[in-house]
C-alpha positions as CSV (number, residue, x, y, z in Angstrom):
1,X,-27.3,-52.4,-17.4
2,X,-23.9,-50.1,-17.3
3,X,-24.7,-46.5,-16.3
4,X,-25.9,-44.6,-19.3
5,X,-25.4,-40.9,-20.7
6,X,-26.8,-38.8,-23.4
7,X,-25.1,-36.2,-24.9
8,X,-27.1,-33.3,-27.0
9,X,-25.0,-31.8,-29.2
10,X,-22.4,-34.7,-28.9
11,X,-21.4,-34.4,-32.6
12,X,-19.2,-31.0,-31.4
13,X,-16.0,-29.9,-30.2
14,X,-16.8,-30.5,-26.5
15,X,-19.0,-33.3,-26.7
16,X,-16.9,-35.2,-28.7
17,X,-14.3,-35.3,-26.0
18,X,-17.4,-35.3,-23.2
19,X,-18.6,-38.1,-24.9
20,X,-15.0,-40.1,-25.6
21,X,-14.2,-39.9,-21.5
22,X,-18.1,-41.3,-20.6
23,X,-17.4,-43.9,-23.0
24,X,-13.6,-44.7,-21.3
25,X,-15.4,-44.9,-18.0
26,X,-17.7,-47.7,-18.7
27,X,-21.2,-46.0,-19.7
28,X,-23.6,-46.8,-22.5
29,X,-23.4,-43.3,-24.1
30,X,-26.0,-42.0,-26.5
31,X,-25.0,-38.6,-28.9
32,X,-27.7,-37.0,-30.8
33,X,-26.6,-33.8,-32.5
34,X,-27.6,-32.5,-36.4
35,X,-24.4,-33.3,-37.8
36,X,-24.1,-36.3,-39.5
37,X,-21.1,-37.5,-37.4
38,X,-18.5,-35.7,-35.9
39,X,-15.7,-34.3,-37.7
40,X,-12.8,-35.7,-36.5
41,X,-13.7,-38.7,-34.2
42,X,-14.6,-42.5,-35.2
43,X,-18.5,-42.3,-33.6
44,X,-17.5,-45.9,-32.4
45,X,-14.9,-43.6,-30.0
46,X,-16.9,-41.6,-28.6
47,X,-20.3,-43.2,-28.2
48,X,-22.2,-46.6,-28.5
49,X,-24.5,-45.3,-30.2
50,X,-24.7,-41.7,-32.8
51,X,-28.1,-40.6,-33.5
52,X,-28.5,-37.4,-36.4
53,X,-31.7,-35.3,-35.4
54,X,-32.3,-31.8,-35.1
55,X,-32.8,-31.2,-31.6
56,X,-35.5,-28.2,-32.4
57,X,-37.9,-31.0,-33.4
58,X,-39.6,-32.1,-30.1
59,X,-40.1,-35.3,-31.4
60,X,-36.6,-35.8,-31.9
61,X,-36.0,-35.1,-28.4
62,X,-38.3,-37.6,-26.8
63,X,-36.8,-40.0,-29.1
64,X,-33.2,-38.9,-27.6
65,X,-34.2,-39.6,-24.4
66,X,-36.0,-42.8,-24.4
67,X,-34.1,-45.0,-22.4
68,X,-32.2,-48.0,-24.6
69,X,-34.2,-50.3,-21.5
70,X,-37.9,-49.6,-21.3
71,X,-39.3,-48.0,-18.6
72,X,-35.3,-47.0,-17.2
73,X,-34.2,-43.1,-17.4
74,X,-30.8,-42.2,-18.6
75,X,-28.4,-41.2,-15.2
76,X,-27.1,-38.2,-17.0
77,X,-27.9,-35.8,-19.2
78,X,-25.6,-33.3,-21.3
79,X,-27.2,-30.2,-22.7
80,X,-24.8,-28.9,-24.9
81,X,-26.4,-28.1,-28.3
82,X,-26.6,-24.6,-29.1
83,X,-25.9,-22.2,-32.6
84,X,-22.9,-20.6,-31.7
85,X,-19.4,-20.4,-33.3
86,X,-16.4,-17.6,-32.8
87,X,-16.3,-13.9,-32.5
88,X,-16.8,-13.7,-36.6
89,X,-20.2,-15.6,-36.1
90,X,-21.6,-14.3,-33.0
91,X,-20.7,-10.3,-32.9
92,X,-21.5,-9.3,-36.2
93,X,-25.7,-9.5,-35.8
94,X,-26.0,-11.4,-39.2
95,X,-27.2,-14.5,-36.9
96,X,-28.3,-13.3,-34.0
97,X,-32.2,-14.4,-34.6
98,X,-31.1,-18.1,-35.8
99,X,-28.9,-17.7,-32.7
100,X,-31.6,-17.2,-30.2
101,X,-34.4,-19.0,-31.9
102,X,-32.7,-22.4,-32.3
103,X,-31.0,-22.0,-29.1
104,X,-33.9,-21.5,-26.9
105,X,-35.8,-24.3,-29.1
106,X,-33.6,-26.8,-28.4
107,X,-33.6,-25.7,-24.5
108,X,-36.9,-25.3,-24.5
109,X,-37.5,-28.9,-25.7
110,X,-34.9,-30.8,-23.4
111,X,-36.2,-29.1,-20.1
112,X,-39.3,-30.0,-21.1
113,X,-38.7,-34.1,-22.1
114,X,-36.4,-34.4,-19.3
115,X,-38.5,-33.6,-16.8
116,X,-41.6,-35.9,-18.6
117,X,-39.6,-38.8,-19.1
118,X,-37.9,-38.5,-15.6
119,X,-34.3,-38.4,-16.4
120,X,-31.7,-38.4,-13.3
121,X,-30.0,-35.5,-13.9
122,X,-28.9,-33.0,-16.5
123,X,-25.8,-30.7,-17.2
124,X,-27.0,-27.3,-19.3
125,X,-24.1,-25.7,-20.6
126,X,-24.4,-22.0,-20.0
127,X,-21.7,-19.3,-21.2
128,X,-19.8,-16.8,-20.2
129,X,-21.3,-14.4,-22.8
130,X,-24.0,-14.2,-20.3
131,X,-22.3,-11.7,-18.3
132,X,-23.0,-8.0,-18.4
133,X,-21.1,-5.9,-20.9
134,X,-20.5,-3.3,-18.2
135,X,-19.0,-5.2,-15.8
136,X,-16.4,-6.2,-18.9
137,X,-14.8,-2.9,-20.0
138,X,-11.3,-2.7,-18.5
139,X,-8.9,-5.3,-20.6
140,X,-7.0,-5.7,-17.2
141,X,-9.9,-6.3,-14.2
142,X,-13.2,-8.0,-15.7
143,X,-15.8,-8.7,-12.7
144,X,-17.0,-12.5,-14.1
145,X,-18.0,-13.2,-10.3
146,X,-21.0,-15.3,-10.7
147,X,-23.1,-13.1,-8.3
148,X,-22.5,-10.2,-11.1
149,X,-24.6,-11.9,-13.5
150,X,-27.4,-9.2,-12.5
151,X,-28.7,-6.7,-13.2
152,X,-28.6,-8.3,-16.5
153,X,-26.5,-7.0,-20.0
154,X,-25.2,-10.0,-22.3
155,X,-22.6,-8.4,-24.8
156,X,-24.5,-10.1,-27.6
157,X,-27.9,-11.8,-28.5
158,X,-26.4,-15.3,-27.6
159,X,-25.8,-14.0,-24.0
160,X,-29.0,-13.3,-23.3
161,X,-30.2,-16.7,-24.7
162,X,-28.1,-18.3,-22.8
163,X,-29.2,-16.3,-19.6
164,X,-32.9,-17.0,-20.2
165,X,-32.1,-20.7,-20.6
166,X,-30.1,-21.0,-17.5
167,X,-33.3,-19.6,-15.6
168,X,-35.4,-21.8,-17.3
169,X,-33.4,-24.7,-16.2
170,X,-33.6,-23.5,-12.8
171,X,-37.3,-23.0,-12.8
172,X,-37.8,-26.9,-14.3
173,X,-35.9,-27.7,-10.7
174,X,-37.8,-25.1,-8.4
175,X,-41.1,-26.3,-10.0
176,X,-41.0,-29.9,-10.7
177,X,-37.5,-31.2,-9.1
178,X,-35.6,-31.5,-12.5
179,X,-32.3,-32.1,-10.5
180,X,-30.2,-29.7,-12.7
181,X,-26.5,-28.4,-12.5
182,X,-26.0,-25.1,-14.8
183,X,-22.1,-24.3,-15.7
184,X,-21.1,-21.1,-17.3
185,X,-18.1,-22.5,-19.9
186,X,-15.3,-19.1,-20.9
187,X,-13.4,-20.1,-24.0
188,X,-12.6,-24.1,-24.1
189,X,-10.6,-24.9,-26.9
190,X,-8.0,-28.0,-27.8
191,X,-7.6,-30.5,-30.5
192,X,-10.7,-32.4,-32.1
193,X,-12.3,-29.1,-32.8
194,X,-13.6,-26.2,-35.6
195,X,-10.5,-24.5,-36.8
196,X,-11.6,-22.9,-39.9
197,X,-14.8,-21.6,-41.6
198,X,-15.8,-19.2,-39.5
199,X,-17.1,-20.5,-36.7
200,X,-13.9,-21.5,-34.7
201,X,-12.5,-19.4,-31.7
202,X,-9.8,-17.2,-31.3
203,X,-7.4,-19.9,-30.0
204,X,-7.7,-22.3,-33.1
205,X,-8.5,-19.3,-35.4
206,X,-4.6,-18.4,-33.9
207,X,-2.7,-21.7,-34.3
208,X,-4.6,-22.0,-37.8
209,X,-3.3,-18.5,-39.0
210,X,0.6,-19.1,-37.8
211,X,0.5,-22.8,-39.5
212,X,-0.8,-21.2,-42.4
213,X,1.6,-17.6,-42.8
214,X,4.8,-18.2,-44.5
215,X,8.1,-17.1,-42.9
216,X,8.6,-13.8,-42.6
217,X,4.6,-13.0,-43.3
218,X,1.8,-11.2,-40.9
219,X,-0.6,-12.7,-39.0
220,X,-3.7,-10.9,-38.6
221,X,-6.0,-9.5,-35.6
222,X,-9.4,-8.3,-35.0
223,X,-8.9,-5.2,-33.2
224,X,-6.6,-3.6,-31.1
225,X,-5.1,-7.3,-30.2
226,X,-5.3,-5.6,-26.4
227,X,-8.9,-7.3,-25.3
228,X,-8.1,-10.1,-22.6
229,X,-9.7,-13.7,-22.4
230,X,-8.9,-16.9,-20.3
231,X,-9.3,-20.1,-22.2
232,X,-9.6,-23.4,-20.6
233,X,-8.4,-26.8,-22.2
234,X,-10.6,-29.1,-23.3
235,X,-9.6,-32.3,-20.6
236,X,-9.2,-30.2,-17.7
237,X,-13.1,-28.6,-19.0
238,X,-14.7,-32.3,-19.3
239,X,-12.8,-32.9,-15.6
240,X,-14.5,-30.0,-14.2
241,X,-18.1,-30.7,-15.4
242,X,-17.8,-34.4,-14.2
243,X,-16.9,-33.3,-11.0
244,X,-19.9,-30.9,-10.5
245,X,-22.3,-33.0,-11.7
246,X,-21.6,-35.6,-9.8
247,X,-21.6,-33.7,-6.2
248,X,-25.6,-33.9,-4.8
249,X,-25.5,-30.8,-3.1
250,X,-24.5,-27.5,-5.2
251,X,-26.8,-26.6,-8.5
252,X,-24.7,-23.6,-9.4
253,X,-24.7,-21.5,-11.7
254,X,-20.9,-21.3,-11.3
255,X,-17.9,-20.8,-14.2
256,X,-15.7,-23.6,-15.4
257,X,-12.7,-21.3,-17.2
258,X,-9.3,-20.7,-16.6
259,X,-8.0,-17.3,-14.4
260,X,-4.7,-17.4,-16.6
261,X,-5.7,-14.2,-18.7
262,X,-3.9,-13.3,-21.6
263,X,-4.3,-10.5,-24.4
264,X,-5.7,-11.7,-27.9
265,X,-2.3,-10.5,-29.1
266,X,-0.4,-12.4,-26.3
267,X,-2.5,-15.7,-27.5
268,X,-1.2,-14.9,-31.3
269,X,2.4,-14.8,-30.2
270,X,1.9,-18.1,-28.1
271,X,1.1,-19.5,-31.6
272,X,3.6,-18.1,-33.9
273,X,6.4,-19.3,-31.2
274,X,4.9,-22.9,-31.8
275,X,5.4,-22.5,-35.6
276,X,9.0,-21.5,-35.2
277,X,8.3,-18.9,-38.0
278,X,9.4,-15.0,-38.1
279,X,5.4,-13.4,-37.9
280,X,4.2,-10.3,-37.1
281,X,1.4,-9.5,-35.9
282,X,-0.8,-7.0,-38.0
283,X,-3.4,-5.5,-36.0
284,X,-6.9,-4.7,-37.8
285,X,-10.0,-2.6,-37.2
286,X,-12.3,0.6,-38.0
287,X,-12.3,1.9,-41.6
288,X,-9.9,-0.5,-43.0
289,X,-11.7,-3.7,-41.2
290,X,-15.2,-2.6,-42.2
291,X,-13.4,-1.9,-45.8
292,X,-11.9,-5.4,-45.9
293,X,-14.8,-7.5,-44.4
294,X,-18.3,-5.3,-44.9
295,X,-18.9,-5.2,-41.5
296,X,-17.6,-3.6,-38.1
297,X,-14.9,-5.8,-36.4
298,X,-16.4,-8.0,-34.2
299,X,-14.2,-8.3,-30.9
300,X,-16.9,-8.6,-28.0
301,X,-16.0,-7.1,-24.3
302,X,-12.3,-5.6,-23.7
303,X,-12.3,-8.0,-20.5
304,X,-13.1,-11.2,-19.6
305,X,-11.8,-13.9,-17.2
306,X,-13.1,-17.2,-14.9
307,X,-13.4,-16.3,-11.8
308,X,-13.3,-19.6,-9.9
309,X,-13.6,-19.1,-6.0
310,X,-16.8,-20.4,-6.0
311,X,-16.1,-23.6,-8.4
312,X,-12.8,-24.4,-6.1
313,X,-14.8,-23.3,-2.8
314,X,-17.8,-26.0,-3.7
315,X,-15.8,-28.7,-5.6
316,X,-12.2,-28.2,-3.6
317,X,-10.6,-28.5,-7.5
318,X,-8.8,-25.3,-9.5
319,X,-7.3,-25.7,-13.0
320,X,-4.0,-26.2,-12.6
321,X,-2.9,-26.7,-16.6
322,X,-1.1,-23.5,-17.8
323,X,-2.1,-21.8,-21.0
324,X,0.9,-22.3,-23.1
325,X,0.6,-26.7,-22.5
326,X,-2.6,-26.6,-24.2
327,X,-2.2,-23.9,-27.0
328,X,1.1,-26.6,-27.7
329,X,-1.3,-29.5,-27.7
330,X,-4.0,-27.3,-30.4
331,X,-1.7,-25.8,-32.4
332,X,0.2,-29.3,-33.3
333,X,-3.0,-31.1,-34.0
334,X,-4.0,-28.0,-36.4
335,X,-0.3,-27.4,-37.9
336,X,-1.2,-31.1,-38.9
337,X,-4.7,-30.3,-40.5
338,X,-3.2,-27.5,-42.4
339,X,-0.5,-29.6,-43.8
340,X,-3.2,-32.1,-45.0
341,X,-5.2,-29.8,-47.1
342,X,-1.6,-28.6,-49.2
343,X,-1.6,-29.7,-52.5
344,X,1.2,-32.8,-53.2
345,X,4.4,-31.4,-54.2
């Protein structure tokens, strides 16, 4: 049989477009995720074959990873099921026990069925929200090194779940020879992907708001609009965890991001020059936010970007796709989804 791939969490954003390129290289590829299906992509595209199960459930994961050839193990695994969503979702606290609960469920589950049923290797897909809020307070020099992870202090609940599952991961491999490879993802986005509702991140929650404001209107910002993020494209992401799990030698953990950083008002203007529209931007936050939305504005750490010596020093690969190639890409798809939700004139 073909080389075969299961992908947890499959039915999302990235594993959708994980799953599509496994599928494009010739493996039998197996998606298991809660949803139904995934939003945007024919299952037959991505996968050969779509199960629905909540990943919490151990039975559900033993299920996943039985082997479509008795007594065979899949050659890779991809760990990417998690509750999560945008800055709306994960810094306000309303979900932050759902967040870590399910979460560390579902890790808790896969480490422990992929290491019973002897599977050849699996990805976990770690975050950069795992790094500490100190090292993250000037917009314009973020430490994201990978050897700053400690001493530990996630910005948020789903930080440190995500740090606790990373060291479970490596403690499957140090005790029982799971052969493991744990990435640290900062801010992939591209087309294919949650744009509205709530959960989406900041660059879809951009190209949605400038394909939705009419000429001359404002486009709105949590916060000062000064914080600073990298983002990373969704192809040249799925390129760069392909290439580290298939070297035999490095484990990380290590960051897969972008070093191209940008303020979250910089990444609005990117979108409103897409639309070709005259927008401004109207900066939101204290009283009048909390007023607005119930709640204090949610905008996570003032700094944050990849740092990628160690990725290009183990993998001899760097990102080399500028910002503004993607956010064209993401905003056309999305100006598209937004015009096919007007009414009929």
């Amino acid at each position: 049989m073909k080389k075969t791939a299961l992908v947890l969490g499959g039915g999302g954003f990235i594993g959708g477009h994980l799953g599509k390129r496994l599928k494009d290289e010739g493996f039998y590829v197996r998606i298991v995720d809660i949803k139904t299906g995934h939003e945007f992509w024919d299952h037959t595209m991505i996968c050969d074959e779509y199960l629905e199960g909540d990943l919490r459930d151990p039975r559900v994961v033993e299920k996943a990873m039985q082997h479509p050839e008795e007594a065979q193990a899949f050659d890779e695994v991809y760990q990417l099921a998690a509750d999560m969503g945008g800055a709306g979702y994960i810094f306000t606290g309303a979900n932050d026990a759902n967040v870590m609960h399910n979460s560390a469920m579902i890790n808790l589950n896969v480490a422990f069925e992929a290491n019973r049923q002897g599977v050849k290797r699996v990805f976990y897909s770690s975050s950069a929200c795992m790094y500490p809020e100190h090292n993250q307070i000037d917009p314009s020099n973020p430490n994201c090194e990978e050897s700053s992870a400690y001493p530990a202090n996630p910005d948020s609940e789903y930080g440190w779940e995500k740090l606790f599952s990373e060291r479970l991961f490596l403690a499957f491999n140090r005790n029982y020879g799971l052969d493991v490879r744990v990435a640290r993802f900062h801010n992939i986005f591209g087309p294919m992907g949650t744009w509205t509702g709530g959960k989406e991140k900041a660059p879809a929650a951009m190209c949605r708001k400038a394909a939705e404001t009419p000429n001359g209107g404002e486009l709105e910002v949590w916060g000062t609009g000064q914080q600073t993020r990298s983002f990373l494209y969704i192809d040249e992401c799925v390129e760069a965890v392909l290439r580290f799990m298939r070297q035999d030698d490095f484990k990380g953990p290590v960051n897969i991001g972008s070093e191209e950083m940008v303020t979250i008002n910089e990444l609005a203007q990117i979108a409103i020059d897409f639309s070709e529209k005259n927008i401004a931007i109207k900066n939101i936050d204290g009283e009048d936010f909390q007023e607005k939305y119930g709640f204090s504005c949610p905008v996570g750490v003032m700094g944050r970007k990849s740092d990628n010596k160690l990725y290009h020093q183990q993998m001899g690969w760097s990102v080399s796709q500028p910002l503004k190639v993607g956010m064209k890409y993401t905003f056309e798809w999305i100006n598209e989804q937004v015009k096919a939700r007007q009414p009929k004139q």
